[in-house]
C-alpha positions in Angstrom: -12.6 -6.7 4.4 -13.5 -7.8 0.5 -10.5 -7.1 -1.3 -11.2 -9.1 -4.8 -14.5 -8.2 -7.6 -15.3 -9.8 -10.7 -16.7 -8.1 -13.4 -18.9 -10.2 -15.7 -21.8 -11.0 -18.7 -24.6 -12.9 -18.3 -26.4 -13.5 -21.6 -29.8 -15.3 -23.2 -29.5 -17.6 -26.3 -30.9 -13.7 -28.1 -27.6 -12.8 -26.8 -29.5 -10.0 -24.6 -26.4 -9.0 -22.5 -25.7 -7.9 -18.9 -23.0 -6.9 -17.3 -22.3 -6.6 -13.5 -19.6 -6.6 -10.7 -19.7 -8.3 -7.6 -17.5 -9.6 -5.0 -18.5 -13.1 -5.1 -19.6 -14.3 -8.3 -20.6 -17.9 -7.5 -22.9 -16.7 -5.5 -24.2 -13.4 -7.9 -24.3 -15.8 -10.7 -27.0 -18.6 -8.4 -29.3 -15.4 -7.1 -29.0 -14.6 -11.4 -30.1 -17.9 -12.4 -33.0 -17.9 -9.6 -34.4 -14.5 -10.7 -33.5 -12.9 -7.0 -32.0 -9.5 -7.1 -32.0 -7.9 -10.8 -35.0 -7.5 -12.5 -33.2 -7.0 -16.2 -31.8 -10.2 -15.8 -35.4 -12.2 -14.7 -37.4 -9.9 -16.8 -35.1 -11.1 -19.4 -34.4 -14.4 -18.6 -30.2 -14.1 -18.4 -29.6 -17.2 -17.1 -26.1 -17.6 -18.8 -22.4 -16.4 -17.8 -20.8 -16.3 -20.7 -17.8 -14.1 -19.5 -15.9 -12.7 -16.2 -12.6 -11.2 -14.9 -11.0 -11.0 -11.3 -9.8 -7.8 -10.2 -7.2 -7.9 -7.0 -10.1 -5.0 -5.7 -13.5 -4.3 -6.3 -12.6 -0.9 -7.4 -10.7 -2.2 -10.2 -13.6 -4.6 -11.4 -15.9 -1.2 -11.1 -13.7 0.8 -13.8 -13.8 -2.5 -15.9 -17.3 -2.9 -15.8 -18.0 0.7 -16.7 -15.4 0.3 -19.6 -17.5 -2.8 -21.0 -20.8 -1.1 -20.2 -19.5 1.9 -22.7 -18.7 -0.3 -25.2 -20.9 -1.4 -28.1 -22.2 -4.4 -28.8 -20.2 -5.6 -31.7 -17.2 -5.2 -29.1 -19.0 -7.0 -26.4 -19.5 -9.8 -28.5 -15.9 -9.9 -30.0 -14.7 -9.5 -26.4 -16.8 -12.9 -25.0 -16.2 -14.7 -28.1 -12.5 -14.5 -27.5 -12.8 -16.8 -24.1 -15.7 -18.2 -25.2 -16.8 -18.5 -28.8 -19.5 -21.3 -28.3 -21.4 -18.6 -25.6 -20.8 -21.7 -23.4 -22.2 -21.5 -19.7 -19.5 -20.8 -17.8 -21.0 -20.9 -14.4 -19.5 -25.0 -13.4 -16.0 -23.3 -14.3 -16.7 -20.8 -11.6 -18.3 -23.2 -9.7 -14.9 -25.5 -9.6 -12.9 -23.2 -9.1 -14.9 -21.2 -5.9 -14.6 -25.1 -4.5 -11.2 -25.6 -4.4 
């Protein structure tokens, strides 16, 4: 049983933003960057992860995601630019650490 979700923001160089949950990220964030699954993010060409949290259970990453979704964007911005101010790709982070 899939205990663990991630919550996270994929984003253009616009920013357009997206936000999602899943259960595996490293493997959300490749079907992302290969335009499977999501047509907002191939329509839009989201090809960035420029921010994500683990949640102990998916349930938990659900009522985060639907706490970011409701915010604005000024606040999602503030919020990404906090871990990441240069709206890095963080996909190799996740990447590393799903290898370990």
């Amino acid at each position: 049983m899939i205990k663990g979700g991630f919550v996270y923001i994929m984003a253009n160089n616009r920013p357009t933003l997206y936000t999602g949950v899943t259960n595996n990220l490293a493997k959300r964030i490749y079907q992302h960057k290969n335009k499977v699954g999501s047509w907002f993010t191939s329509t839009y060409n989201l090809n960035k992860l420029v921010y994500f949290e683990y949640f102990d259970t998916i349930e938990q990453a659900i009522i985060r995601e639907k706490q970011i979704k409701d915010m604005n964007r000024k606040d999602k911005l503030l919020l990404i630019q906090k871990i990441n101010p240069a709206f890095k790709d963080l996909h190799n982070k996740i990447l590393d650490v799903s290898l370990r």
